[in-house]
PLY file of the C-alpha trace (Angstrom):
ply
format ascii 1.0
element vertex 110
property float x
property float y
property float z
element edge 109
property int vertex1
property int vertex2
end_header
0.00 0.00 0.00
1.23 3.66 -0.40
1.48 6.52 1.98
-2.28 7.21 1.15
-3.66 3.52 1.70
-2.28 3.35 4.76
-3.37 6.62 6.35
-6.69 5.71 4.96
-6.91 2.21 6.22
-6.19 3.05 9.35
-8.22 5.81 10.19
-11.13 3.69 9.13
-9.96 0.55 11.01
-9.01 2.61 14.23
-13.19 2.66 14.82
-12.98 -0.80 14.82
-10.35 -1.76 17.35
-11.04 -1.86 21.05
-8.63 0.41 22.66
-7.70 -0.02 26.18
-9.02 2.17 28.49
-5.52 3.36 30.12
-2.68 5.49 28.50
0.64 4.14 29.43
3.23 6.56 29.91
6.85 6.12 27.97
8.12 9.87 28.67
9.54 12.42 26.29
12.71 13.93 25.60
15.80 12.21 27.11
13.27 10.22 29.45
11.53 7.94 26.79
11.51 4.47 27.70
12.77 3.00 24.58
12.55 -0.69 26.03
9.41 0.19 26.85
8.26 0.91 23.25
10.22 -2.52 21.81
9.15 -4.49 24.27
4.88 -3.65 22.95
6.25 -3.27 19.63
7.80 -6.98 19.43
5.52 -8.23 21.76
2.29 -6.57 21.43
2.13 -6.24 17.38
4.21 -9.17 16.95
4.53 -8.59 13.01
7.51 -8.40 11.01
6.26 -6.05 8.95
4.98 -2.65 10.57
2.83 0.17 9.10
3.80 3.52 10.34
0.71 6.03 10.29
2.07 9.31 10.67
0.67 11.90 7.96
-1.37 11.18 5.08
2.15 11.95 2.91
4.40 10.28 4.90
3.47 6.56 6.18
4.79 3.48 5.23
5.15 0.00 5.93
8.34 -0.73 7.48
10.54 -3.95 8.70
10.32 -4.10 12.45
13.89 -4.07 12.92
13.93 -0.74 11.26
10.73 0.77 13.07
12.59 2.28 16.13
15.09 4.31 14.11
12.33 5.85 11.99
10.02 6.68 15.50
12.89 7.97 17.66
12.95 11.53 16.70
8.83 11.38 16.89
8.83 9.97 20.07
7.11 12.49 22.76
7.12 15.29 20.37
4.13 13.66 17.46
0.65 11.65 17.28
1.42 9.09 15.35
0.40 4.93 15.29
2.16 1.84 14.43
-0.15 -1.17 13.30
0.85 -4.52 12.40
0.94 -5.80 9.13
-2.41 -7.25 9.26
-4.05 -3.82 10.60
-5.58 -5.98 13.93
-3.60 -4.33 16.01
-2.41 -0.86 16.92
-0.22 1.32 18.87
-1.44 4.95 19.38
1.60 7.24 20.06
0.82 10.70 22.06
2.53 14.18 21.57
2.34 14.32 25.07
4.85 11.22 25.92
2.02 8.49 26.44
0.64 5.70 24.06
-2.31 3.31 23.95
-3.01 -0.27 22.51
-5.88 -1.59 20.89
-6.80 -4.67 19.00
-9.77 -5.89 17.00
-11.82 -8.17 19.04
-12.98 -11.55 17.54
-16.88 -11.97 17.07
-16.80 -14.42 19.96
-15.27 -12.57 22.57
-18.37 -9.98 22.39
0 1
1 2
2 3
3 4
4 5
5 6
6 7
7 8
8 9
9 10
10 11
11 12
12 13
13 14
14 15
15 16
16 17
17 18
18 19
19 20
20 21
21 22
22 23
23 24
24 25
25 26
26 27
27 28
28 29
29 30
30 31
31 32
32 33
33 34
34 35
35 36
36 37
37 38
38 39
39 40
40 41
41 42
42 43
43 44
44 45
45 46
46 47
47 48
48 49
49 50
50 51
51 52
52 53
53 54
54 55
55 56
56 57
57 58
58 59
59 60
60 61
61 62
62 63
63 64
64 65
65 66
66 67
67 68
68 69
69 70
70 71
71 72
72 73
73 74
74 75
75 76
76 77
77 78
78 79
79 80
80 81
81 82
82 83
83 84
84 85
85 86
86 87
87 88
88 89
89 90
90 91
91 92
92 93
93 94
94 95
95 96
96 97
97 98
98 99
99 100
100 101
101 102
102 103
103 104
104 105
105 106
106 107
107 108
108 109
């Protein structure tokens, strides 16, 4: 998908995830937790492949080994989201130096 696709896809797919109801704070400036952010990234998205939904110009699917270089200067300074490469599952990064998870929920879990 382009830049485009992806900004679309997830801003239409963010309504359909269920986000947790706390923000987890990873700091900003020379206090972000950067384990912190690899450990949900590997963990929680557990994809190879990550899109990262910045601007409508400027996302892009991305290797996970690669992700943390292209968020670091973002980090507590831009919104921005990281989804895995089948779009169930999301990371919502805050300006403000917190984030929030959310995943689609199967049909049976309701």
């Amino acid at each position: 998908m382009d830049s485009r696709q992806i900004y679309k896809a997830a801003e239409h797919l963010g309504t359909t995830l269920t986000w947790e109801k706390d923000w987890i704070h990873f700091g900003t400036g020379d206090e972000v937790n950067i384990h912190l952010i690899d450990d949900f990234i590997v963990n929680f998205l557990q994809s190879d492949q990550i899109n990262f939904v910045h601007e409508r110009t400027n996302s892009a699917t991305i290797e996970v080994s690669k992700i943390l270089p292209t968020i670091k200067d973002l980090l507590g300074k831009s919104n921005f989201e990281l989804w895995n490469d089948s779009m169930e599952r999301a990371i919502q990064f805050n300006r403000i130096g917190v984030l929030l998870k959310g995943e689609k929920t199967p049909y049976n879990k309701l």
